[in-house]
Structures are given as C-alpha cells and as structure tokens.
N, C-alpha and C positions, 0 to 999 in steps of 0.2 A: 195471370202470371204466377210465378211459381214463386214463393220468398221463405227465407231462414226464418225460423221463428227464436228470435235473441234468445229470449229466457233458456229454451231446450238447449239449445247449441251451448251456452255457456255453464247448465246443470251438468250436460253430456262430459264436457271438458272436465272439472271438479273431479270427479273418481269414474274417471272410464271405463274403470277395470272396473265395476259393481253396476256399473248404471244399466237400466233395464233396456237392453237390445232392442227394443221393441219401440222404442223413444222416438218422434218424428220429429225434424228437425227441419222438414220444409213443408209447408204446404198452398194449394191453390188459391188465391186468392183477386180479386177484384181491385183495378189499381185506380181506378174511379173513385171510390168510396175508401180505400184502406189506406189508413198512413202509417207511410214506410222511408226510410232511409236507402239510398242507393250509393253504392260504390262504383269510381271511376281509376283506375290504374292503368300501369304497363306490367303487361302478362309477363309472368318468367316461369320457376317451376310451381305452377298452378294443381289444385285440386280440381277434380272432377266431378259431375253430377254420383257419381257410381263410387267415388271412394268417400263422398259426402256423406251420404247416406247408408254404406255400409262397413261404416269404420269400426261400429262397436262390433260385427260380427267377423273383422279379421284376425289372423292370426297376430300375436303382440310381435313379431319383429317388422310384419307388413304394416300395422297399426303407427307404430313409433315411427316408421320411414316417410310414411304419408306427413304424420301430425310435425314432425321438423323441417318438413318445408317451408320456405319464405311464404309460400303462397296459403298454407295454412294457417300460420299466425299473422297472414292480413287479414285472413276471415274472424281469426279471434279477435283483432284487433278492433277490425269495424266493428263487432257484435257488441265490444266492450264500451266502444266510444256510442254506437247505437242507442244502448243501457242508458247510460251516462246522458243523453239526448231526451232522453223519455221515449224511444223509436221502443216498440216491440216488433216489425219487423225491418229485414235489410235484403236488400237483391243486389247480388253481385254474378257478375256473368259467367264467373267459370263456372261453378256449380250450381248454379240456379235452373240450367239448360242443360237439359237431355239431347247431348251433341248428336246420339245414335239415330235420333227420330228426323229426319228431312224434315219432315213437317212443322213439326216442332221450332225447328231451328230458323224456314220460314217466317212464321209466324214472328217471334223471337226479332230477328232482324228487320222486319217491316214494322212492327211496334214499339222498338228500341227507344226513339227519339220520345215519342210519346208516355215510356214508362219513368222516364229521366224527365218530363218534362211536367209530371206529376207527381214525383218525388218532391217530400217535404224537404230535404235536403239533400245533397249531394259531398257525400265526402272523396276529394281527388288526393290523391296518395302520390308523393312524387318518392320515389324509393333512390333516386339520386343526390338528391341533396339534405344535405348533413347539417347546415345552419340551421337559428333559429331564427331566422328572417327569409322571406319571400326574396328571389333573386331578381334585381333590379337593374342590371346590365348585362348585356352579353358577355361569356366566360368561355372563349374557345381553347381555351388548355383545360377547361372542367369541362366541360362539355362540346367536345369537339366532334362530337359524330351527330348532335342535334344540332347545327348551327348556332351552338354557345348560349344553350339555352334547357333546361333540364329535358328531357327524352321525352316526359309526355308529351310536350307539344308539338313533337314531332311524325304522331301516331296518326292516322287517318279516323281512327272509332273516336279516340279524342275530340274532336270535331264538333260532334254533335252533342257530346256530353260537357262540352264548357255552353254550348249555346244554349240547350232545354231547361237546365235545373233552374227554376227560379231563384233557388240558394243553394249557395255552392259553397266549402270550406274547405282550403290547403291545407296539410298537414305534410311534413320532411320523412326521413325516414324512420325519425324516432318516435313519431305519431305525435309529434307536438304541432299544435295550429300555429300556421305562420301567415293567415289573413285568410278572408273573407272576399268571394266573387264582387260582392259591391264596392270595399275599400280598396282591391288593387284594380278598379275596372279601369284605369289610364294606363296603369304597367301592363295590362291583359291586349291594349289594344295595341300597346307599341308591338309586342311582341306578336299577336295572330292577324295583325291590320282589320278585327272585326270591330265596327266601330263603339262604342260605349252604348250607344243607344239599343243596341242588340243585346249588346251582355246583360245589360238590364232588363231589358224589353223582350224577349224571344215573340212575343206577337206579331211583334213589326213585321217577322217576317212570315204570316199568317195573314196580314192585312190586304183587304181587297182593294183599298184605295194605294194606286203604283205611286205616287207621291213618296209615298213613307215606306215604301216596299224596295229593300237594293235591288236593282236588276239583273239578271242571270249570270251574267259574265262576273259583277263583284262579289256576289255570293261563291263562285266557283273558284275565284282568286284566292279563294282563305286557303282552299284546300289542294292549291297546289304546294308540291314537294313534300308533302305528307304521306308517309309509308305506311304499307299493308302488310301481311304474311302472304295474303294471298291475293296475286291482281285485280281478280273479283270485287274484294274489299271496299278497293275504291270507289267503289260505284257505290255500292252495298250498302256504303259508311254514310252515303248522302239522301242518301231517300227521304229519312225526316226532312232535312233542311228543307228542301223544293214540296213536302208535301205529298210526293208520292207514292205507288206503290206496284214490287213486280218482283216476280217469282227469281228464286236464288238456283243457278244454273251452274256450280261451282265445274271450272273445267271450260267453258265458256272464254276464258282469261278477258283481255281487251274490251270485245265486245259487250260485255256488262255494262261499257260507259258509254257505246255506241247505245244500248237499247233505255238505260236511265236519261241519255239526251231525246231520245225520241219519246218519252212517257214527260219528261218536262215539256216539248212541244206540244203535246194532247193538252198539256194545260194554261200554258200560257205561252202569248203572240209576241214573246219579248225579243227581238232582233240580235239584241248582245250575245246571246246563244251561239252567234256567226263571229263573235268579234275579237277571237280568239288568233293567236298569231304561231311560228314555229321556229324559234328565235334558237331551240340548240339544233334544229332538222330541218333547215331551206329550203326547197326544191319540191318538185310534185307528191301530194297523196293522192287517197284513190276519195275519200270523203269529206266532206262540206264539215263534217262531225269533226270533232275532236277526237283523239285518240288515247288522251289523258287528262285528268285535272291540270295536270302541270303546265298545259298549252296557256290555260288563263293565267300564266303567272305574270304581274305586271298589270291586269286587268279593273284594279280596285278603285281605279278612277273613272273607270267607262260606266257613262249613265247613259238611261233611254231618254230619248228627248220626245219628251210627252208634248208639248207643243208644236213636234212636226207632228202628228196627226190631224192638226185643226187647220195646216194648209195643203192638204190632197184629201181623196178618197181612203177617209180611214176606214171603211167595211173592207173595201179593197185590199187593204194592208195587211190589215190583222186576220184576213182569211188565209190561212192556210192547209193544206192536204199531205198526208203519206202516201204517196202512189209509189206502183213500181216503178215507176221512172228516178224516180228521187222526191226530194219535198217540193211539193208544187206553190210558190206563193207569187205575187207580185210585188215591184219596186221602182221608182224611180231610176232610170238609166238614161244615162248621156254618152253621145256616140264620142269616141277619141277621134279628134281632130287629124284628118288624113288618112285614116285606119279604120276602114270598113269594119272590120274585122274585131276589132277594140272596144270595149264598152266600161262606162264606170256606174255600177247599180250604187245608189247612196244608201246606207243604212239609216233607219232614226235612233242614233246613237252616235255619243260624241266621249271625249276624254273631259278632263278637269279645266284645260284652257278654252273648251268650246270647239276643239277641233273635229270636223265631221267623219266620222269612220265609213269605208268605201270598198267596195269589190271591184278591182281591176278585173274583167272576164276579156277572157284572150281566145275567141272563135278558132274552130277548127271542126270546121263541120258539124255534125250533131254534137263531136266532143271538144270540151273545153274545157281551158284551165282559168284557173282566176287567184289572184292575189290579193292579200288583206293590207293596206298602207292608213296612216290619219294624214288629212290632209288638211291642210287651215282655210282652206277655201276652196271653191266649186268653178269649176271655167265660166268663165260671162260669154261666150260666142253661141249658148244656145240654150235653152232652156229643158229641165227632165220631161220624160215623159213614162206614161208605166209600162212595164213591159211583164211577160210570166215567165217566169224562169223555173226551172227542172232544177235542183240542189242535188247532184248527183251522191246517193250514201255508199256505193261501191267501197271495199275497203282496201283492195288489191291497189298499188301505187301504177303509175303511167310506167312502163319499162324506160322511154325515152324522155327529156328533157329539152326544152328549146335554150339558148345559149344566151343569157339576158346580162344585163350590168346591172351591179351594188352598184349606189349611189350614196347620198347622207342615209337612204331612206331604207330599211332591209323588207324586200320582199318573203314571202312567205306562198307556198304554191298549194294549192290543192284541184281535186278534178270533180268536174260535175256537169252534170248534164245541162243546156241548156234549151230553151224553144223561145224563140224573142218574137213580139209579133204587138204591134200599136196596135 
C-alpha cells in the first residue's frame, strides 16, 4: 500500500515556497508489518493522488487553489493528529490511490477492509457536526438528508471502515475527539443495528464456528439504504465484510451485487442469502438474487437455524451448484393443499420469534414464480420431503403478473427456474 509519510507532508507544508521539490511525501509500503494511522470521511472537494504529489512543482496560484480546500486541510489535519499519535505514517484514500491505474484501484478496493482492519487506529472525521459531544439522538432538522444522523453513516465505504479498525476515534469538524469506537459502542449500535460484539470484535465475522458468525441476510441488513456515487459501490463496499474477492467492472451498475451474491455463495451454504423480501417493489423479478442491499432491510433479526441441519440430510443441503440453469440446491418442500401446482420449500432460517422463513413456489411449467412470506408454523397434513430446485438468476422481470390478494401477510414475487423430482 501506498502511505503519507507525516513528518514530509507536514516539513512540505512549513515553507512550500523553499522546500526541495524533490521531497516524497508517499511511499510503498507493507501493511502487515508497518504501523500506520488511517482516515475514514465523507469525500467533498478532495485532493488527488497527482496534485498530492505534485504540489511543490505547481504554479503558486494552482498550488494555493489545491492547498485551500477542505480536503487538503483534512490531510494536514490527520498528518497533525497522526504526529500527535506517534503515527509516522497515515492512508487516506483520496490520495493515497493512483485513480488512473484499473489495476491499482483493483487492488485498492479488494484490500480496503483489510488495510483499515490493520490500521493501529482509525481516525473517522464527521465534517457535519459542530458540537463537542458525540450525537446521541436522531436530529432530523440537522441532519435531514442522513436519517437524523450525521452523513457518514450514511455512506456505503463507511461500512466497513467502522467494522475493520480495531480503534477507532470520532473527531467533529473542528478535529476535536468526541469519543472512542469502544465508548460509544451502544450509541454505534443503535444507530447502524451492527451489534456491540462486532464493533469490538471484527473477528466474529471471520469466524468459522456459524454460532458466533451473523448469517448473510443480518450482515447485509447493516448496509441497506446506504449510499454510493457509483451503483457499483455497493457491492464493491462489501467485499471485506463477507470475505471476498472480485474484479471491479465499473459500468456493470446492478449486477455488481448480482455477482458479489454469487462469490458469497462459492463461499458459504448460508440460506438467508434467499431471505430477502421486496417491500417498496411487489410483484415479479427476473432473479432468486437480490437486486440491492436495500432488499435486506428489515433483515437483522433473520438467523440460520443450525439445528435444522441435524434433522435432514445436511450434505444434501448445504450442496450447492452455479449452473446455467440457475443455482442448483436442494430443500424441503411441502405440496399446497389442493394445488398441484403450489409448493412451500422451507428455509433453515427463521426471524427473532422463531418464525420459519419459506418459498411460496407457484409452478408454471418449467417457469415459476415464488414468493418470500414467515410463517409461525408448517402445515401438519403431510410431512417435507427434499426436492432440487433450479434458483432461476435471469435478471430480466416476467412481462406478465398472475392477479393475487394482499392479506395481513405482503407477498414479494420473484422468478426462477424450477425441476421438482423426490
């Protein structure tokens, strides 16, 4: 990785107009072994890798225009508070990354989580608030375009940069500390529903024992209604969190979190991945996938239920396949009572009151629709049986719609391939 080296950067600043041009003020280095300070913001008029680096050889009215941006004196600022740390280096993302290089940037995005998550600290800069105190209620006449809550937490790169840092320290926009990751970790939860044991813990979710590991759907719940620049993002933002890793296709839009849900499946058999609902968009899509983080909103109480695996064939379960047909897995299915045609697959996942999450599939020939409901219980007129089902990932929506009733209960529609066979 690439980092500011404090001492130059703040020599450079001192007498600019003298300082020997020739001065480096970043260099490469190993984030394994090097301790370094990292900064977390919301981007505004930022510097750049290119005006980082080549400030002392501009002309003085380019030089001045750079150096009186907000986004430059958060660079001096961190450098200062750095110093101040005993940090000799700091990585912050506008200029640390060589935007011009794909590669690069690559690279950059897939090791994000990881360079934050080896940072000796983390300093988070909220450039919105003005007190000397951490804000501890929602304020939607101050902050009415974040859900009454300062703007970082409303960012999707945010994300992973509150979850990795093992220390982490708020600071307003006068750069004065207004607490510590570990002393506001109850006000952190209220606000991002990520529970205390993560903020402190970022392992947990690293852990191979699923016990202690949230299941796909609550993890993906933090990061709904959190905003991007670029649709891409979304996806992009979450790599760390799940562990993964996959090439940056900017121009792709959507399907970024179509292909980050299927590199989570290459890794783990977690079913909640399905247990996602379409609560502002009703009616047919064309994929089993989600279309956004935002579909899991609402999802933070959905756990896997590790004990249904010890009453079926859990090989059977937890196998599953990417074929062109769609994801090929198997599940318990119970036929709908008078309706051929009807089937409810059970998930092993459930909500907070124990209620069982379920796949309505609605036959029509090879093609079918199916719908996401919780249900408090399972029919007693027959018992499941496994069946293999085709998860159609088509992303194109059904043109047509079957004409069904709202009840208490809101359906949610998607399309997918099926092939049912005991």
């Amino acid at each position: 990785m690439r980092l500011l080296d404090v001492r130059a950067v703040l020599d450079r600043e001192k007498d600019i107009q003298t300082v020997n041009p020739e001065i480096e003020v970043l260099k490469e280095l190993d984030d394994e072994s090097t301790r370094y300070a990292i900064l977390s913001h919301r981007w505004g008029s930022e510097v750049d890798y290119d005006e980082m680096t080549g400030l002392t050889a501009m002309k003085p009215r380019k030089r001045d225009d750079v150096r009186h941006r907000d986004g430059y004196q958060k660079i001096i600022k961190s450098c200062e508070q750095a110093k101040k740390d005993g940090h000799r280096w700091l990585w912050i993302d506008t200029c640390c990354i060589d935007k011009r290089s794909s590669s690069e940037l690559t690279e950059a995005i897939n090791s994000m989580y990881r360079w934050y998550r080896n940072s000796k600290m983390c300093y988070v800069y909220l450039h919105d608030v003005n007190e000397r105190a951490f804000p501890t209620e929602q304020n939607f006449s101050r902050f009415y375009r974040s859900n009454g809550w300062p703007e970082w937490f409303s960012r999707g790169w945010t994300l992973q940069e509150l979850i990795a840092p093992n220390k982490a320290r708020f600071f307003n926009k006068d750069w004065v500390s207004i607490g510590t990751k570990w002393d506001l970790k109850s006000t952190l939860e209220n606000i991002t529903r990520i529970p205390e044991e993560v903020l402190v813990d970022e392992k947990i979710l690293r852990s191979t024992n699923p016990w202690k590991r949230p299941c796909i759907a609550h993890i993906m719940s933090w990061a709904a209604n959190r905003k991007t620049t670029r649709v891409e993002d979304r996806a992009y933002s979450l790599l760390g969190s799940f562990g993964v890793n996959m090439p940056m296709l900017y121009g792709e839009g959507s399907k970024a979190f179509q292909r980050l849900q299927l590199e989570i499946i290459r890794v783990f058999s977690d079913h909640s991945i399905f247990a996602w609902n379409r609560k502002a968009r009703p009616g047919k899509c064309g994929s089993v996938l989600a279309d956004d983080p935002d579909c899991f909103w609402g999802c933070h109480d959905v756990e896997e239920l590790l004990s249904f695996y010890d009453s079926v064939d859990s090989i059977q379960l937890l196998r599953w396949d990417v074929t062109n047909l769609g994801i090929h897995l198997s599940l318990p299915v119970l036929p709908c009572r008078n309706d051929d045609s009807s089937h409810k697959a059970i998930l092993p996942c459930s909500d907070c009151d124990g209620n069982l999450i379920t796949i309505d599939l609605e036959s029509d020939g090879r093609r079918s629709y199916h719908t996401y409901l919780l249900v408090g219980h399972l029919p007693d007129y027959t018992c499941p049986e496994f069946r293999s089902l085709y998860l159609d990932l088509s992303q194109e929506p059904e043109p047509e719609m079957s004409d069904y009733e709202f009840s208490s209960w809101l359906f949610f529609w998607f399309s997918l391939w099926v092939d049912l066979y005991t």
